[in-house]
Structure formats: structure tokens, C-alpha cells
N, C-alpha and C positions, 0 to 999 in steps of 0.2 A: 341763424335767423335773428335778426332785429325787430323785435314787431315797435308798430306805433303805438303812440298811448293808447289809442282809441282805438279800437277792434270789433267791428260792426260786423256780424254774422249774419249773412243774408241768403237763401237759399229759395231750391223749388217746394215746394209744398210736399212733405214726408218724406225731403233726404234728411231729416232727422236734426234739421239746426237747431233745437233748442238743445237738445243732448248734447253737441257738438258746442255747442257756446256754454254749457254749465260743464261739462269738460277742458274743454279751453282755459275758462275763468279758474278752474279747482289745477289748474298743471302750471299754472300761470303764479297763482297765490305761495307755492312753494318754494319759488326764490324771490317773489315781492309780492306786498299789498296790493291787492285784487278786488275791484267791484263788477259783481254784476249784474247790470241794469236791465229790467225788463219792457220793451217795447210792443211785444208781437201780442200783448193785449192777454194772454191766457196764462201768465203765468209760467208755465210749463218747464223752466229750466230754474227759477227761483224756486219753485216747491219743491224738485229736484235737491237743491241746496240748502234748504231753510233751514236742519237739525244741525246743520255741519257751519253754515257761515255763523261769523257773529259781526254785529258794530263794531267797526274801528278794528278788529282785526284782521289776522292774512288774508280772510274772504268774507263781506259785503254784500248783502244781494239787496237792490231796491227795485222799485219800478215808479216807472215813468211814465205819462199820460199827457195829451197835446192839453186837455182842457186842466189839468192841473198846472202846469207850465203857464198858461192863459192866465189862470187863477194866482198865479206867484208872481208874476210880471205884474198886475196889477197892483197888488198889495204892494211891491216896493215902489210903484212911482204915486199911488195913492198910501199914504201910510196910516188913514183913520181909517181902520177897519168897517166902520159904518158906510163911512159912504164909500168903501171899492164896493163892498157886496151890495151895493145898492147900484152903484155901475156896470155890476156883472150882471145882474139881472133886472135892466131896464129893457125896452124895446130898442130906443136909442143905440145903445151899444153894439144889437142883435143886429143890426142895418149897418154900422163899422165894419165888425166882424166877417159879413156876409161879402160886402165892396173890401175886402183885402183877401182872396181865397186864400188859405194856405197860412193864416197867422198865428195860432195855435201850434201847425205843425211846424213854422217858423221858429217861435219859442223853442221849442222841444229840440233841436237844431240849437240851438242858441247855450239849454241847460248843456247839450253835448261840449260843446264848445269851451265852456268854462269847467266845465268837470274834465278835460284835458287840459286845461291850464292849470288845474289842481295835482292832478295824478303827474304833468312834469315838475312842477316844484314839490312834491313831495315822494316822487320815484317810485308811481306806482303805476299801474295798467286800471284800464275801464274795459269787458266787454260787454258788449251791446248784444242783447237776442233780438235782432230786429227782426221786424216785420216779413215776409215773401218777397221775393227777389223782383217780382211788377209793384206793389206797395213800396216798394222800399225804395227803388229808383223812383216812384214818384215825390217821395220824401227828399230825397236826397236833390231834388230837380227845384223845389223851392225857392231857396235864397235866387235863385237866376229868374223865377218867376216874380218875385218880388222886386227885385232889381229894376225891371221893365215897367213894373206900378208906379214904382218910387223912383226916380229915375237922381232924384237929388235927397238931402235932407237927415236925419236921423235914422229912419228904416231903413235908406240906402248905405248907411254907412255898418250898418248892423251886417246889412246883407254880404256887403264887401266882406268883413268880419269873417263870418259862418264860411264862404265860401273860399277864404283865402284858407280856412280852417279845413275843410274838407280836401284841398288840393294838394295838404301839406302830406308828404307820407313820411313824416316823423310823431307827425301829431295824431293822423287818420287815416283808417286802411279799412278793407272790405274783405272779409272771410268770405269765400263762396261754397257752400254746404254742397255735396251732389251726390251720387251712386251711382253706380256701371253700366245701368241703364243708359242708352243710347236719347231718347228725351231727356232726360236729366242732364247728361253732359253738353247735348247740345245748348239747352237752356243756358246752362250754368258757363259757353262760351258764349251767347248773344248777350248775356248780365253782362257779362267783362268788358265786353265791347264798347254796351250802350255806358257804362261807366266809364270809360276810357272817353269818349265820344261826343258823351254828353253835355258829362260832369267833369272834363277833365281831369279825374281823379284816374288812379292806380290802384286795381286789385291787389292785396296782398299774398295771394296765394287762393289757392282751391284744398277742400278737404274733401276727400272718397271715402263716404260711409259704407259701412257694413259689403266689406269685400271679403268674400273667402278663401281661405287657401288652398291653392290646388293639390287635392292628393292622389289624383292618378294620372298617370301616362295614356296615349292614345291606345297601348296594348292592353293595357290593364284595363282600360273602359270596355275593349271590344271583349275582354274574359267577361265583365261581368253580365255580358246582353242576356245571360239566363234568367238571371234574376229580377227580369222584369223592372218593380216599380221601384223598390234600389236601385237598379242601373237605370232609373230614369232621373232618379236623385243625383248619382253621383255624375251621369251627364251634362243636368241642368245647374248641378258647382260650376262643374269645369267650364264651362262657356261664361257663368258670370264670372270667372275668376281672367278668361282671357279677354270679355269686356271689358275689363279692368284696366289689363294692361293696354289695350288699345286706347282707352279713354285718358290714361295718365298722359300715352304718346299727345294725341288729340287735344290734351288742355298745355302740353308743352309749346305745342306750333301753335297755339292761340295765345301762346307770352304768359301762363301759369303755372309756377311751378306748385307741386300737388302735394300733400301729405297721404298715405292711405290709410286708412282703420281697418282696424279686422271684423267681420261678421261677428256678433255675439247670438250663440245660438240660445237667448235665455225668452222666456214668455212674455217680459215686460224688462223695463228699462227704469231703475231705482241707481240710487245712491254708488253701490257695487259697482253698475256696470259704469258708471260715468266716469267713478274711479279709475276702472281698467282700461276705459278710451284715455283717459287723463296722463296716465302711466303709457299707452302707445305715441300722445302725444310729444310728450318731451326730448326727445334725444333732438327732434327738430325745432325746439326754444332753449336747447343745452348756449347756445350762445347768449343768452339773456341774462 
């Protein structure tokens, strides 16, 4: 595998993508410099990180914000601090901002952009813990919103920019987070789709969290029917384990190829276990 600079993780709501992107980023940083950027607004995979990343080291962790973006775009084309912050919060500007929808998350689009122009001249990766897989496609649906505003002029050529950037897949790719659940996968091929469709962009792969491994045969289920609420346990593995395999077939005929993680049977998800998804991850970034 090749991945792009950019590696934008976007998922259904609790197949587990911030883990899976603070994994990624930590399997990633062991053969190059690794940032990873937070979007999805909680945190949750930088605090994952934060004892273990450092500045300017194998691994990075920042976060990112449309109104901060907002806030930095200003200050470089206003450069007296006085009067940007006095532009950001007039009414005036509040009535701009409001007739451009989407400029903010334009920007934030835009930091992406350049922080892949960075990670290729300096040989390193970016992942993104982005937003929910409907958030995110709206994100990502922008620059083509904006396009339509600005049909000529400086914003239009920005847009061109962003959007030449998102179509590239050397530059930018979409991780799609899922589990063996039968919603999930479906989701996580209608994401692919509406990305293909949309944005004409190209998913980069699909990852299948927390998959278990099957440990019994159809015979050895039916020994254990005595045992009651054990052999309800080790029934209710073996079906998510053949969900699995049916959902991997399922994201192959929808153009994904799939990595799988394994179930970690622990109470919570720290440092440890992200390492161990990080360690499942690699044989399939051994080409990087």
C-alpha cells in the first residue's frame, strides 16, 4: 500500500475512528514523520496520543477548528493585529461570513491543503480524525459549494485549488472506519459511493474494527448448547466473525479493499490498545 499524504478518517458514528486514526497515525510514524490533526471537535484520538507524540517528532498531534482557520486567514491578509480582531468581531463581517456559507470550513480545507504540500516536500504523512462519515462528506462537498458562489475571482481559484487537492490520490484519500455489523458496512459503502460521486474523490480503503476470531466449528457450537449463556457467547462471536467475512466480500464488490482489526477484549481503549491495533496495522503500510 501507498497511502496519500493526507489520510482523512471518516467513519459511522462508534466504529471506533478516532482509535483507528490515533492508530494509523502511531503505525505510520514508525517509518516517517506523522501528524495527527484533530477535526471531529472531541479530541479523542489526540488525548489518546498526547504522552507519546512530541513537536517536530516521529509523531505530532494538533487540532484544528473552522473558526480558528477563520481567525488565521484573517490575520495573514490583515497583518495589524488590531484591526483583524476588530474585523472578526464587527457585525459587518458577521453578514460576509453568513452570505459565503461554508467559509470557515472552506479555510480548514484549505490548512489541509497546505499541510499536504508540507508533509510532500518534507516526506511525511498527515492523518485527519475527521468528523462522521454525513459531517464529513458535507465538508468535503464545499470547495464545489463555493465554486457556484464564486463562480470567478480569488475564492474561485482557491476553490479550484482545495478541490484539485482532494481529487488527487497521491495527495488525499478517505479512510472509511466500520464494523461487521450489517448498518455499518452498508453506511460505510453508501460513504464510498457518495465520495466517488460527489466529490469525485477515491476512497482509500475501508478498515473493519473490532472483528473476532472465530474459535469454533459448527460441531463444537452444537457441543456446547448445554452450557447455556456461554454457548450464547460463543454463538453470538461466531456470527459476528462470519459477518465479517461477508462484509469484507461486500466492501470488495463496492471497489474497497478492507484491512481487519482484531476485537480487543479490554474495558476501555488507552495508549496499549491503539498500539496493538497500530502493530495489526502495518504489514499492510510494509510498502511505505
Amino acid at each position: 500500500m501507498n497511502p496519500p499524504r493526507v489520510l482523512f478518517v471518516t467513519g459511522k458514528g462508534g466504529t471506533g475512528k478516532s482509535t483507528i486514526a490515533a492508530a494509523l497515525a502511531l503505525a505510520l510514524a514508525r517509518r516517517r514523520p506523522t501528524i495527527l490533526a484533530d477535526l471531529d471537535g472531541r479530541g479523542t484520538a489526540s488525548a489518546i496520543l498526547a504522552d507519546f507524540a512530541q513537536p517536530h517528532g516521529a509523531l505530532e498531534v494538533v487540532s484544528l477548528s473552522p473558526r480558528a482557520e477563520l481567525t488565521a486567514f484573517i490575520e495573514r491578509i490583515v497583518p495589524l493585529r488590531a484591526v483583524s480582531r476588530r474585523m472578526l468581531k464587527s457585525r459587518t463581517f458577521g453578514y460576509v461570513t453568513a452570505a459565503l456559507p461554508g467559509l470557515e470550513a472552506f479555510l480548514l480545507l484549505e490548512r489541509l491543503r497546505i499541510m499536504g504540500g508540507d508533509a510532500a516536500l518534507e516526506d511525511r504523512f498527515v492523518v485527519i480524525d475527521a468528523p462522521a462519515s454525513g459531517s464529513a462528506l458535507e465538508l468535503l462537498s464545499v470547495p464545489r459549494g463555493l465554486k457556484g458562489i464564486a463562480p470567478a475571482g480569488s475564492l474561485n481559484r482557491l476553490a479550484n485549488a482545495v478541490e484539485n487537492f482532494l481529487t488527487d490520490p497521491t495527495r488525499f484519500g478517505v479512510v472509511i472506519t466500520v464494523t461487521p455489523e450489517e448498518l455499518a458496512i452498508r453506511e460505510a459503502i453508501e460513504t464510498a459511493a457518495a465520495i466517488r460521486e460527489r466529490l469525485g474523490a477515491s476512497p482509500v480503503l475501508a478498515i473493519m474494527n473490532r472483528t473476532p476470531e472465530r474459535l469454533f466449528d459448527k460441531a463444537e457450537l452444537a457441543a456446547l448448547s448445554p452450557f447455556g449463556a456461554h454457548a450464547e457467547l460463543a454463538i453470538r462471536r461466531s456470527y459476528t466473525n462470519e459477518r465479517a467475512v461477508l462484509g469484507v466480500e461486500e466492501l470488495g464488490e463496492a471497489g474497497l479493499a478492507t484491512i481487519v482489526l482484531p476485537m480487543l477484549f479490554t474495558p476501555g481503549v488507552n495508549f496499549h490498545e491503539v498500539a496493538q491495533l497500530s502493530r495489526a496495522l502495518e504489514p499492510a503500510l510494509a510498502a511505505t
